[in-house]
C-alpha positions as CSV (number, residue, x, y, z in Angstrom):
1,X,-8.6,-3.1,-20.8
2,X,-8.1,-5.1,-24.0
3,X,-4.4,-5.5,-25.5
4,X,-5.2,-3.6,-28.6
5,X,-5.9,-0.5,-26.0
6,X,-2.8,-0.9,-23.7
7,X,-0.5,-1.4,-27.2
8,X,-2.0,2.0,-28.7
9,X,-1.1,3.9,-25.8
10,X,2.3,2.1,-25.7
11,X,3.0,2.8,-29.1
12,X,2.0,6.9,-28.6
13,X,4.1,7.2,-25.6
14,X,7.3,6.2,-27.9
15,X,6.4,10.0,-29.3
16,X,7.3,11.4,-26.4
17,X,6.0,10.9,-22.9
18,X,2.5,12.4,-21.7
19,X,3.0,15.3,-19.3
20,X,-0.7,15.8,-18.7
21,X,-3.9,14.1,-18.9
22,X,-5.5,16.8,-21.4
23,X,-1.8,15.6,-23.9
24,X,-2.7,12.0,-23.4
25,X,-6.2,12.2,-24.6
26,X,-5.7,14.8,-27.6
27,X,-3.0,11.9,-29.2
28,X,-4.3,8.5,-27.8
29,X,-6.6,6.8,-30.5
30,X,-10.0,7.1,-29.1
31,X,-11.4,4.2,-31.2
32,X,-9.3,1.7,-29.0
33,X,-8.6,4.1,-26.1
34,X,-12.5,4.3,-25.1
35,X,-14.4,5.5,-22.5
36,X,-14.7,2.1,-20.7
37,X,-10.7,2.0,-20.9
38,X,-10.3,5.3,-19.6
39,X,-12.7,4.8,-17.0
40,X,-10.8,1.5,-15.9
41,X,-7.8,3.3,-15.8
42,X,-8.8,6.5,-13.6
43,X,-9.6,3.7,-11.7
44,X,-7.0,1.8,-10.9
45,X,-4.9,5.0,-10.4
46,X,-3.1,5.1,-13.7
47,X,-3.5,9.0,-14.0
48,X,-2.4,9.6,-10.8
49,X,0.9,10.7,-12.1
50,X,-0.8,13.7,-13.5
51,X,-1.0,15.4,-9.7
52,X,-2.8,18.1,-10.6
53,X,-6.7,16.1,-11.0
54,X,-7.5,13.5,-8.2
55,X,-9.1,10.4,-9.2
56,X,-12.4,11.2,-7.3
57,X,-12.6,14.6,-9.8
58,X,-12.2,12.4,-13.1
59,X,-15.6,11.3,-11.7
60,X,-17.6,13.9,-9.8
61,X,-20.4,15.9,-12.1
62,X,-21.1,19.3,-10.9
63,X,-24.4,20.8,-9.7
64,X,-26.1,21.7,-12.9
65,X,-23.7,20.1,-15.2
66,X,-24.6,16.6,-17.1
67,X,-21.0,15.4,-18.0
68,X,-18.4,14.6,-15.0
69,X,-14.8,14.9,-15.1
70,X,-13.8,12.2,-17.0
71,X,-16.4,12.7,-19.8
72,X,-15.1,16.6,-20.4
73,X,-11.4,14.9,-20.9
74,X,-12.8,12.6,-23.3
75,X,-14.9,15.4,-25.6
76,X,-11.7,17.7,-25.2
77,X,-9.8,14.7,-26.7
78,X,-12.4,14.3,-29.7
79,X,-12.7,18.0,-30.3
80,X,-9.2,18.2,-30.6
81,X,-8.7,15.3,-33.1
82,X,-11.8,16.0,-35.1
83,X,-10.0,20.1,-35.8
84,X,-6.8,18.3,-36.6
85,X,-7.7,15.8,-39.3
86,X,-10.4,18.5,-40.7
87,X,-7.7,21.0,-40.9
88,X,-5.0,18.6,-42.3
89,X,-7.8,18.9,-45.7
90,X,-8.6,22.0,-46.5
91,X,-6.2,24.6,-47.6
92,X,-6.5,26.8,-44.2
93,X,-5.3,24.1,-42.4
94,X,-2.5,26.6,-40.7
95,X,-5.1,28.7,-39.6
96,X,-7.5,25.6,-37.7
97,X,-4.3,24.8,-36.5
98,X,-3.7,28.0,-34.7
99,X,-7.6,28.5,-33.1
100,X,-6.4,26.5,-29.6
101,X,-9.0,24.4,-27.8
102,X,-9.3,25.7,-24.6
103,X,-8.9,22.8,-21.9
104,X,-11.8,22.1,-19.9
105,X,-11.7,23.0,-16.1
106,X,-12.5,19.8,-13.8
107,X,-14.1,20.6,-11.0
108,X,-13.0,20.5,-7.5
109,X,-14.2,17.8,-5.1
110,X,-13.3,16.2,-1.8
111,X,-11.1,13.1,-2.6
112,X,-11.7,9.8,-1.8
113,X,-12.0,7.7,1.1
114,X,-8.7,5.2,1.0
115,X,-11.6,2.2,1.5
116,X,-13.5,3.5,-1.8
117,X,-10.5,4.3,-4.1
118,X,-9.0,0.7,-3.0
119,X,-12.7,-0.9,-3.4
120,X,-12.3,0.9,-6.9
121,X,-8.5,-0.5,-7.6
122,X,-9.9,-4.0,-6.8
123,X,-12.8,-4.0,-9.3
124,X,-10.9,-3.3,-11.9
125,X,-7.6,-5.0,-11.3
126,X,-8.3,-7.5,-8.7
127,X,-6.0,-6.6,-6.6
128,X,-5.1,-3.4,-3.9
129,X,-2.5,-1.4,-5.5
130,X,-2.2,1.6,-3.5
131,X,-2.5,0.2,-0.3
132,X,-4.9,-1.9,2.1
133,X,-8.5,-1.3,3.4
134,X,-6.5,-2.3,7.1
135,X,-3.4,0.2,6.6
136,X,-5.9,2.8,8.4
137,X,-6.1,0.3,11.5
138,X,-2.3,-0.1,11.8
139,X,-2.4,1.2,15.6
140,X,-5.0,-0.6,16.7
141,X,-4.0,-3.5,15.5
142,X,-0.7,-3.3,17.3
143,X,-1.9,-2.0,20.9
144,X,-4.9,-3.7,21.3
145,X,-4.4,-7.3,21.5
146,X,-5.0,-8.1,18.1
147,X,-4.1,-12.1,16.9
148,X,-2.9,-12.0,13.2
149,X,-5.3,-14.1,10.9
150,X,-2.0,-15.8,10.0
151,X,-1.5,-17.3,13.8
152,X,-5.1,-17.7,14.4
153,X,-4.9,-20.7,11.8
154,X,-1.6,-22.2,13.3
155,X,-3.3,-22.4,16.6
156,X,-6.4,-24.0,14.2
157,X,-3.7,-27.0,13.6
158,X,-2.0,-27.5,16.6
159,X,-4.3,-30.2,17.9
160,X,-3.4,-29.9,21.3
161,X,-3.8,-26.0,21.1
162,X,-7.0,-26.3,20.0
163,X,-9.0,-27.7,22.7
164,X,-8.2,-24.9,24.9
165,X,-10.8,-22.2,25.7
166,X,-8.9,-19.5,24.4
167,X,-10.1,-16.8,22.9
168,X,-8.9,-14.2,19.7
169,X,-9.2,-10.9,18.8
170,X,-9.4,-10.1,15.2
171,X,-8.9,-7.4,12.8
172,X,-10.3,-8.1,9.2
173,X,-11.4,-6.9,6.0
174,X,-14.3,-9.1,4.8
175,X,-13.3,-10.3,1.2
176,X,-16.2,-12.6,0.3
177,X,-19.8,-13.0,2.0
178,X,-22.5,-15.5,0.4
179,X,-25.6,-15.3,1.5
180,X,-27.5,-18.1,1.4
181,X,-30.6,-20.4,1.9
182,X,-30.5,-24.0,3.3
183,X,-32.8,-26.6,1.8
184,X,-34.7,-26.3,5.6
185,X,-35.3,-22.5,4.3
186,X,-33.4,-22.1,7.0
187,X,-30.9,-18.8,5.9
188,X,-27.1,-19.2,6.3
189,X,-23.8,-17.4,5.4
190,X,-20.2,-18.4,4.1
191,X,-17.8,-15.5,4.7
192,X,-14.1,-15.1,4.2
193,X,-11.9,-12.8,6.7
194,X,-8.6,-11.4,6.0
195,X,-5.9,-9.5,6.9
196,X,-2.0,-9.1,6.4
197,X,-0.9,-12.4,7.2
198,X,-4.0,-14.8,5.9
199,X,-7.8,-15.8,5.6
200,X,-10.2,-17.2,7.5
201,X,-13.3,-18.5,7.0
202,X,-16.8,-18.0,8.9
203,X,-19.8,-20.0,8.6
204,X,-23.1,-19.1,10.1
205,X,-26.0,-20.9,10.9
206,X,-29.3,-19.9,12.4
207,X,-29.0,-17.6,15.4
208,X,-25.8,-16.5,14.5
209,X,-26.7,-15.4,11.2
210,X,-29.0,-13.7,12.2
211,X,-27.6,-11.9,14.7
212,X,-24.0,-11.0,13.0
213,X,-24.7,-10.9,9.0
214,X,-25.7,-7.8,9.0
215,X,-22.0,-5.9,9.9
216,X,-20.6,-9.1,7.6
217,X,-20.9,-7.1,4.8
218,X,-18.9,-7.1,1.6
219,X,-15.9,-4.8,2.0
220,X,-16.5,-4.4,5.7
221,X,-13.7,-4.0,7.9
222,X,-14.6,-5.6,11.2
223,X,-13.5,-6.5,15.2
224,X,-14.3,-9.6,16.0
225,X,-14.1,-12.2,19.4
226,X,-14.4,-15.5,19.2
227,X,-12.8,-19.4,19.9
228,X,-12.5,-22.6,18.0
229,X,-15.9,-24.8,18.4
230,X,-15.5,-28.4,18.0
231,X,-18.4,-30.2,15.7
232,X,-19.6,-33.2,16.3
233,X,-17.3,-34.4,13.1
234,X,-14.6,-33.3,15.0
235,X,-13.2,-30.7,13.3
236,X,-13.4,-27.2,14.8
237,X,-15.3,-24.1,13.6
238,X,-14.5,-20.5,14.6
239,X,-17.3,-19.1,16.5
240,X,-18.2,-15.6,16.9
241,X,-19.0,-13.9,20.0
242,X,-19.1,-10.4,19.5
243,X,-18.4,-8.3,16.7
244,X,-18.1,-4.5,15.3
245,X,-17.4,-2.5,12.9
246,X,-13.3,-1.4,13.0
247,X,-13.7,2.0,13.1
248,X,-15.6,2.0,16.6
249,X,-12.6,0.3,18.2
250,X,-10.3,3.1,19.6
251,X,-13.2,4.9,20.9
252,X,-15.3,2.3,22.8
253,X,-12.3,-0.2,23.6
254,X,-9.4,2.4,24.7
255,X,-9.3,2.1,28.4
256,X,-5.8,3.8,29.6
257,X,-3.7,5.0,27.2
258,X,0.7,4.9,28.6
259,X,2.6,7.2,26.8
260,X,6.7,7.1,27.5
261,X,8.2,9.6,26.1
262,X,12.2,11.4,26.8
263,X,12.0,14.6,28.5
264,X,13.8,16.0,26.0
265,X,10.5,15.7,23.4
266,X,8.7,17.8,26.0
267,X,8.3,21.1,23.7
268,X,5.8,23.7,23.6
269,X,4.5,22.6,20.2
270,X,4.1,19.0,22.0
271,X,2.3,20.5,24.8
272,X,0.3,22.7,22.7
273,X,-1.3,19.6,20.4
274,X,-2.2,17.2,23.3
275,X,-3.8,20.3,25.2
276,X,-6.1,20.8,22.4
277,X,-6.6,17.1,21.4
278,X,-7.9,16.2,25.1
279,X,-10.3,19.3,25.1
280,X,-11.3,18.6,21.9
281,X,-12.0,14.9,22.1
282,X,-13.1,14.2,25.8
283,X,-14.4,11.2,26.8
284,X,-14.2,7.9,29.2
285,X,-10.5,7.3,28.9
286,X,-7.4,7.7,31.0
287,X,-4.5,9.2,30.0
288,X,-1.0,9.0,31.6
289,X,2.6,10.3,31.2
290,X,5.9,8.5,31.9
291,X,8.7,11.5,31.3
292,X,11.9,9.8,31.3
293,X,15.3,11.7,31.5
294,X,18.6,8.9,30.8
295,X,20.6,11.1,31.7
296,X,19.8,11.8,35.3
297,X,18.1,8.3,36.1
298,X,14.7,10.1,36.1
299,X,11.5,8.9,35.6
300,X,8.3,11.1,36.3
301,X,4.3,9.8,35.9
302,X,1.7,12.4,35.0
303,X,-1.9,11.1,35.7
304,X,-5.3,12.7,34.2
305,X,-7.2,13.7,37.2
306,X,-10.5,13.2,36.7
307,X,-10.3,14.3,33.0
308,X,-10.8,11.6,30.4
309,X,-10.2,11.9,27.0
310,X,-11.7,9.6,24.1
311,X,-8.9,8.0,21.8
312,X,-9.0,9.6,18.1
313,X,-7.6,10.2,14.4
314,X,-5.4,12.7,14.9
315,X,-3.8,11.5,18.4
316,X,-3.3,8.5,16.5
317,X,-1.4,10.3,13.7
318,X,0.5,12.4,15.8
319,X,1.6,8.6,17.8
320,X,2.6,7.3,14.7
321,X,5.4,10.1,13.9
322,X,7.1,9.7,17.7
323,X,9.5,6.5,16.8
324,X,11.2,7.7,20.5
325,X,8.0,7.2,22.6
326,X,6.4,4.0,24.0
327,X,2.9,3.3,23.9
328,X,0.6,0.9,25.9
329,X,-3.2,0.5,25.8
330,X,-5.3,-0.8,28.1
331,X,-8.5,-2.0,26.5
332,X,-11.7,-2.7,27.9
Protein backbone atom coordinates (compact mmCIF):
# COMPACT_ATOMS: atom_id res chain seq x y z
CA UNK A 1 0.00 0.00 0.00
CA UNK A 2 1.48 3.49 -0.59
CA UNK A 3 1.28 6.21 2.38
CA UNK A 4 -0.95 8.45 0.47
CA UNK A 5 -3.54 5.35 0.52
CA UNK A 6 -3.20 4.30 4.24
CA UNK A 7 -3.50 8.45 5.21
CA UNK A 8 -6.79 8.73 3.05
CA UNK A 9 -8.45 6.06 4.81
CA UNK A 10 -7.06 7.44 8.11
CA UNK A 11 -8.22 10.67 7.52
CA UNK A 12 -12.04 9.21 6.57
CA UNK A 13 -12.26 7.14 9.49
CA UNK A 14 -11.92 10.49 11.77
CA UNK A 15 -15.71 10.89 10.20
CA UNK A 16 -16.82 8.28 11.94
CA UNK A 17 -15.74 4.62 12.02
CA UNK A 18 -16.69 2.10 9.08
CA UNK A 19 -19.29 -0.39 10.24
CA UNK A 20 -19.26 -2.28 6.91
CA UNK A 21 -17.20 -2.93 3.95
CA UNK A 22 -19.99 -1.61 1.42
CA UNK A 23 -19.59 2.14 4.07
CA UNK A 24 -15.85 1.95 3.64
CA UNK A 25 -15.87 1.92 -0.03
CA UNK A 26 -18.87 4.47 -0.79
CA UNK A 27 -16.53 7.25 1.29
CA UNK A 28 -12.87 6.07 0.77
CA UNK A 29 -11.22 8.14 -2.19
CA UNK A 30 -10.93 5.54 -4.89
CA UNK A 31 -8.25 7.53 -6.80
CA UNK A 32 -5.69 6.59 -3.80
CA UNK A 33 -7.78 3.79 -2.33
CA UNK A 34 -7.44 1.50 -5.60
CA UNK A 35 -8.05 -1.74 -6.59
CA UNK A 36 -4.46 -2.98 -5.96
CA UNK A 37 -4.81 -1.47 -2.35
CA UNK A 38 -7.94 -3.07 -1.68
CA UNK A 39 -6.82 -6.17 -3.03
CA UNK A 40 -3.62 -6.00 -0.63
CA UNK A 41 -5.73 -5.35 2.13
CA UNK A 42 -8.49 -8.28 1.71
CA UNK A 43 -5.39 -9.85 1.78
CA UNK A 44 -3.75 -9.45 4.64
CA UNK A 45 -7.02 -9.69 6.62
CA UNK A 46 -7.85 -6.00 7.08
CA UNK A 47 -11.63 -6.54 6.44
CA UNK A 48 -11.96 -9.19 8.48
CA UNK A 49 -13.60 -7.09 11.05
CA UNK A 50 -16.49 -6.77 8.81
CA UNK A 51 -17.69 -10.73 9.84
CA UNK A 52 -20.21 -10.91 7.69
CA UNK A 53 -17.91 -11.51 3.97
CA UNK A 54 -14.83 -13.95 4.44
CA UNK A 55 -11.77 -13.05 2.75
CA UNK A 56 -11.89 -16.13 0.29
CA UNK A 57 -15.58 -14.35 -0.97
CA UNK A 58 -13.87 -10.89 -1.64
CA UNK A 59 -12.18 -13.10 -4.22
CA UNK A 60 -14.29 -15.93 -5.59
CA UNK A 61 -16.21 -15.15 -9.17
CA UNK A 62 -19.34 -17.02 -9.55
CA UNK A 63 -20.35 -19.48 -12.34
CA UNK A 64 -21.38 -17.28 -15.15
CA UNK A 65 -20.42 -13.98 -13.58
CA UNK A 66 -17.14 -11.97 -14.87
CA UNK A 67 -16.45 -9.71 -11.75
CA UNK A 68 -15.56 -11.56 -8.22
CA UNK A 69 -16.34 -10.31 -4.89
CA UNK A 70 -13.99 -7.73 -4.49
CA UNK A 71 -14.51 -6.11 -7.91
CA UNK A 72 -18.60 -5.77 -7.15
CA UNK A 73 -17.46 -3.71 -3.76
CA UNK A 74 -15.31 -1.63 -5.77
CA UNK A 75 -18.14 -0.63 -8.76
CA UNK A 76 -20.74 -0.27 -5.75
CA UNK A 77 -18.20 2.23 -4.34
CA UNK A 78 -17.88 4.22 -7.75
CA UNK A 79 -21.58 4.06 -8.50
CA UNK A 80 -22.18 5.49 -5.33
CA UNK A 81 -19.70 8.39 -5.52
CA UNK A 82 -20.34 9.10 -9.18
CA UNK A 83 -24.64 9.70 -7.99
CA UNK A 84 -23.39 11.85 -5.23
CA UNK A 85 -21.11 14.38 -6.84
CA UNK A 86 -23.70 14.41 -10.03
CA UNK A 87 -26.44 15.09 -7.71
CA UNK A 88 -24.57 17.71 -5.58
CA UNK A 89 -24.98 19.83 -9.42
CA UNK A 90 -28.08 19.82 -10.58
CA UNK A 91 -31.08 21.21 -8.94
CA UNK A 92 -32.74 17.63 -8.18
CA UNK A 93 -29.99 16.75 -6.18
CA UNK A 94 -32.57 15.69 -3.17
CA UNK A 95 -34.16 13.53 -5.31
CA UNK A 96 -30.64 11.41 -6.77
CA UNK A 97 -30.07 11.57 -3.25
CA UNK A 98 -33.04 9.52 -2.25
CA UNK A 99 -32.88 6.63 -5.39
CA UNK A 100 -30.60 4.13 -2.94
CA UNK A 101 -27.96 1.96 -4.60
CA UNK A 102 -28.84 -1.34 -3.80
CA UNK A 103 -25.65 -3.24 -2.29
CA UNK A 104 -24.38 -5.93 -4.23
CA UNK A 105 -24.72 -9.60 -2.88
CA UNK A 106 -21.21 -11.51 -2.59
CA UNK A 107 -21.43 -14.71 -3.22
CA UNK A 108 -21.07 -17.64 -0.88
CA UNK A 109 -17.91 -19.78 -1.01
CA UNK A 110 -16.03 -22.27 1.05
CA UNK A 111 -13.34 -20.30 3.01
CA UNK A 112 -9.90 -20.78 2.95
CA UNK A 113 -7.46 -23.21 3.89
CA UNK A 114 -5.39 -21.60 7.01
CA UNK A 115 -2.05 -22.51 4.73
CA UNK A 116 -3.52 -20.33 1.70
CA UNK A 117 -4.90 -17.29 3.66
CA UNK A 118 -1.37 -17.26 5.69
CA UNK A 119 0.53 -17.91 2.13
CA UNK A 120 -1.77 -14.82 1.16
CA UNK A 121 -0.89 -12.59 4.54
CA UNK A 122 2.83 -13.20 3.78
CA UNK A 123 2.84 -11.95 0.12
CA UNK A 124 1.56 -9.00 1.02
CA UNK A 125 2.96 -8.12 4.37
CA UNK A 126 5.88 -10.41 4.80
CA UNK A 127 5.00 -11.68 7.64
CA UNK A 128 2.08 -14.42 9.21
CA UNK A 129 -0.44 -12.35 10.93
CA UNK A 130 -3.13 -14.60 11.76
CA UNK A 131 -1.32 -17.45 12.73
CA UNK A 132 1.34 -20.13 11.38
CA UNK A 133 1.33 -22.68 8.51
CA UNK A 134 2.55 -25.22 11.73
CA UNK A 135 -0.30 -24.12 14.26
CA UNK A 136 -2.36 -27.09 12.44
CA UNK A 137 0.57 -29.59 13.50
CA UNK A 138 0.53 -28.55 17.20
CA UNK A 139 -0.29 -32.33 18.27
CA UNK A 140 1.98 -33.95 16.40
CA UNK A 141 4.55 -31.99 17.06
CA UNK A 142 4.18 -32.62 20.83
CA UNK A 143 3.54 -36.50 20.86
CA UNK A 144 5.63 -37.66 18.28
CA UNK A 145 9.12 -37.12 19.09
CA UNK A 146 9.56 -33.99 17.33
CA UNK A 147 13.27 -31.99 17.99
CA UNK A 148 12.54 -28.17 17.82
CA UNK A 149 14.54 -26.49 14.88
CA UNK A 150 15.75 -24.23 17.76
CA UNK A 151 17.68 -27.37 19.69
CA UNK A 152 18.50 -29.09 16.55
CA UNK A 153 21.16 -26.08 16.03
CA UNK A 154 22.44 -26.16 19.70
CA UNK A 155 23.27 -29.79 19.33
CA UNK A 156 24.83 -28.34 15.66
CA UNK A 157 27.38 -26.36 18.18
CA UNK A 158 28.13 -28.46 20.80
CA UNK A 159 31.17 -30.03 19.26
CA UNK A 160 31.28 -32.96 21.34
CA UNK A 161 27.43 -33.53 20.68
CA UNK A 162 27.93 -33.53 17.29
CA UNK A 163 29.92 -36.49 16.40
CA UNK A 164 27.34 -38.71 17.78
CA UNK A 165 25.04 -40.78 15.49
CA UNK A 166 22.07 -39.37 16.67
CA UNK A 167 19.27 -38.80 14.79
CA UNK A 168 16.22 -35.81 14.66
CA UNK A 169 12.86 -35.68 13.84
CA UNK A 170 11.66 -32.50 12.38
CA UNK A 171 8.57 -30.54 11.84
CA UNK A 172 9.01 -27.55 9.21
CA UNK A 173 7.54 -25.12 7.03
CA UNK A 174 9.91 -24.68 4.02
CA UNK A 175 10.44 -20.84 3.81
CA UNK A 176 12.98 -20.56 0.94
CA UNK A 177 13.93 -23.30 -1.87
CA UNK A 178 16.53 -22.35 -4.74
CA UNK A 179 16.82 -24.44 -7.29
CA UNK A 180 19.79 -24.54 -8.95
CA UNK A 181 22.44 -25.70 -11.50
CA UNK A 182 26.23 -26.42 -10.70
CA UNK A 183 28.88 -25.37 -13.24
CA UNK A 184 29.21 -29.53 -13.65
CA UNK A 185 25.37 -29.21 -14.86
CA UNK A 186 25.09 -31.07 -12.21
CA UNK A 187 21.46 -29.72 -10.48
CA UNK A 188 21.43 -28.83 -6.74
CA UNK A 189 19.19 -27.18 -4.12
CA UNK A 190 19.59 -24.51 -1.14
CA UNK A 191 16.56 -24.77 1.14
CA UNK A 192 15.68 -23.06 4.39
CA UNK A 193 13.44 -25.09 7.20
CA UNK A 194 11.64 -23.47 9.97
CA UNK A 195 9.51 -23.68 12.68
CA UNK A 196 8.68 -21.96 16.08
CA UNK A 197 11.90 -21.89 17.57
CA UNK A 198 14.43 -21.33 14.45
CA UNK A 199 15.79 -22.15 10.84
CA UNK A 200 17.75 -24.45 9.34
CA UNK A 201 19.34 -24.85 6.35
CA UNK A 202 19.45 -27.90 3.70
CA UNK A 203 21.67 -28.28 0.89
CA UNK A 204 21.38 -30.95 -1.65
CA UNK A 205 23.58 -32.43 -4.00
CA UNK A 206 23.15 -35.08 -6.58
CA UNK A 207 21.29 -38.11 -5.48
CA UNK A 208 19.69 -36.37 -2.83
CA UNK A 209 18.35 -33.80 -4.88
CA UNK A 210 17.06 -35.81 -6.76
CA UNK A 211 15.42 -37.86 -4.71
CA UNK A 212 13.86 -35.26 -2.06
CA UNK A 213 13.33 -31.83 -4.07
CA UNK A 214 10.45 -32.65 -5.21
CA UNK A 215 8.25 -32.55 -1.54
CA UNK A 216 10.97 -29.44 -0.80
CA UNK A 217 8.69 -27.22 -2.27
CA UNK A 218 8.04 -23.58 -1.54
CA UNK A 219 5.41 -23.31 1.24
CA UNK A 220 5.57 -27.06 2.03
CA UNK A 221 5.15 -28.23 5.35
CA UNK A 222 7.26 -31.31 5.82
CA UNK A 223 8.60 -34.45 8.32
CA UNK A 224 11.84 -34.96 7.96
CA UNK A 225 14.81 -37.62 9.60
CA UNK A 226 18.02 -37.05 9.39
CA UNK A 227 21.76 -36.55 11.43
CA UNK A 228 24.61 -34.15 11.21
CA UNK A 229 27.29 -35.33 8.27
CA UNK A 230 30.72 -34.25 8.81
CA UNK A 231 32.49 -32.73 5.37
CA UNK A 232 35.73 -33.24 4.60
CA UNK A 233 36.25 -29.32 5.78
CA UNK A 234 35.05 -30.33 8.88
CA UNK A 235 32.16 -28.69 9.35
CA UNK A 236 28.90 -30.71 9.48
CA UNK A 237 25.86 -30.74 7.16
CA UNK A 238 22.37 -32.02 8.05
CA UNK A 239 21.58 -34.96 6.02
CA UNK A 240 18.29 -36.14 5.09
CA UNK A 241 17.08 -39.58 5.34
CA UNK A 242 13.60 -39.77 4.79
CA UNK A 243 11.11 -37.20 4.31
CA UNK A 244 7.10 -36.46 3.91
CA UNK A 245 4.74 -34.27 3.59
CA UNK A 246 3.26 -33.16 7.40
CA UNK A 247 -0.05 -33.95 6.80
CA UNK A 248 0.56 -37.82 6.26
CA UNK A 249 2.19 -38.03 9.73
CA UNK A 250 -0.66 -39.05 12.24
CA UNK A 251 -1.96 -41.53 9.83
CA UNK A 252 1.03 -43.58 8.79
CA UNK A 253 3.28 -42.86 11.91
CA UNK A 254 0.57 -43.29 14.89
CA UNK A 255 1.32 -46.66 16.33
CA UNK A 256 -0.63 -46.92 19.89
CA UNK A 257 -2.29 -44.12 20.95
CA UNK A 258 -2.60 -43.93 25.51
CA UNK A 259 -5.30 -41.99 26.60
CA UNK A 260 -5.51 -41.24 30.63
CA UNK A 261 -8.36 -39.81 31.34
CA UNK A 262 -10.51 -39.41 35.30
CA UNK A 263 -13.41 -41.59 35.48
CA UNK A 264 -15.29 -38.82 36.22
CA UNK A 265 -15.00 -37.52 32.22
CA UNK A 266 -16.47 -40.94 31.28
CA UNK A 267 -20.00 -39.46 29.91
CA UNK A 268 -22.36 -40.57 27.42
CA UNK A 269 -21.51 -37.72 25.11
CA UNK A 270 -17.74 -38.90 25.50
CA UNK A 271 -18.62 -42.36 24.78
CA UNK A 272 -20.76 -41.50 21.97
CA UNK A 273 -17.89 -39.35 19.93
CA UNK A 274 -15.02 -42.01 20.19
CA UNK A 275 -17.69 -44.76 19.17
CA UNK A 276 -18.23 -43.09 16.04
CA UNK A 277 -14.64 -41.65 15.44
CA UNK A 278 -13.13 -45.46 15.59
CA UNK A 279 -15.90 -46.71 13.19
CA UNK A 280 -15.56 -44.01 11.17
CA UNK A 281 -11.81 -43.78 10.77
CA UNK A 282 -10.53 -47.47 11.07
CA UNK A 283 -7.27 -48.44 10.41
CA UNK A 284 -3.76 -49.99 11.66
CA UNK A 285 -3.62 -48.34 15.09
CA UNK A 286 -4.10 -49.35 18.62
CA UNK A 287 -6.07 -47.64 20.93
CA UNK A 288 -5.99 -47.91 24.76
CA UNK A 289 -7.77 -46.53 27.85
CA UNK A 290 -6.31 -45.78 31.37
CA UNK A 291 -9.62 -44.76 33.61
CA UNK A 292 -8.31 -43.42 36.68
CA UNK A 293 -10.53 -42.78 39.83
CA UNK A 294 -8.21 -40.57 42.76
CA UNK A 295 -10.54 -41.08 44.90
CA UNK A 296 -10.62 -44.77 45.28
CA UNK A 297 -6.93 -45.51 44.24
CA UNK A 298 -8.34 -46.95 40.91
CA UNK A 299 -6.84 -47.45 37.87
CA UNK A 300 -8.51 -49.43 34.99
CA UNK A 301 -6.81 -50.24 31.13
CA UNK A 302 -9.22 -50.72 28.27
CA UNK A 303 -7.48 -52.38 25.22
CA UNK A 304 -8.87 -52.44 21.48
CA UNK A 305 -9.20 -55.96 20.70
CA UNK A 306 -8.42 -56.57 17.43
CA UNK A 307 -10.03 -53.28 16.29
CA UNK A 308 -7.64 -50.54 15.06
CA UNK A 309 -8.42 -47.27 14.39
CA UNK A 310 -6.37 -44.73 12.14
CA UNK A 311 -5.34 -41.40 13.97
CA UNK A 312 -7.48 -38.26 12.47
CA UNK A 313 -8.67 -34.41 12.43
CA UNK A 314 -11.30 -34.56 14.53
CA UNK A 315 -9.88 -37.07 17.32
CA UNK A 316 -7.19 -34.64 17.38
CA UNK A 317 -9.57 -31.64 18.04
CA UNK A 318 -11.56 -33.29 20.39
CA UNK A 319 -7.67 -34.23 22.42
CA UNK A 320 -6.97 -30.76 22.27
CA UNK A 321 -10.10 -29.57 24.45
CA UNK A 322 -9.39 -32.40 27.42
CA UNK A 323 -6.64 -30.22 29.53
CA UNK A 324 -7.59 -33.29 32.32
CA UNK A 325 -6.45 -36.27 30.11
CA UNK A 326 -2.88 -37.56 29.26
CA UNK A 327 -1.87 -38.54 26.02
CA UNK A 328 1.02 -40.79 24.70
CA UNK A 329 1.90 -41.96 21.22
CA UNK A 330 3.65 -44.55 20.13
CA UNK A 331 5.05 -43.99 16.64
CA UNK A 332 6.21 -46.29 14.24
Amino acid sequence: MGEAAVESIIAERENGAYPSIFDMVKRVNQRTVNKKTMESLAYAGAFDCFTDIHRAQYFFTPPNDNMNGLEKIIKYGQVCQTQSQTSSNTLFGDLAESMEIQVPKIAECEPWPLVVQLDNEKEVTGIFVSGHPLDDYRFEMENYGISKIGYVNEFKEDKEKVNSSATFKIMALVSDAQHRVAKSGNKFGSFVIEDYSGKLELVLFSEDYLKHSAILQLGATVYITGFFKQRFNGDFDFKISSICLAESVKKNMTKKLTLQLPATDITGTMIDFVQQNLKSNKGPSALNFKIVDETENIEVELLTNGKGFEMNSELINFLNDKENWKVKVECN
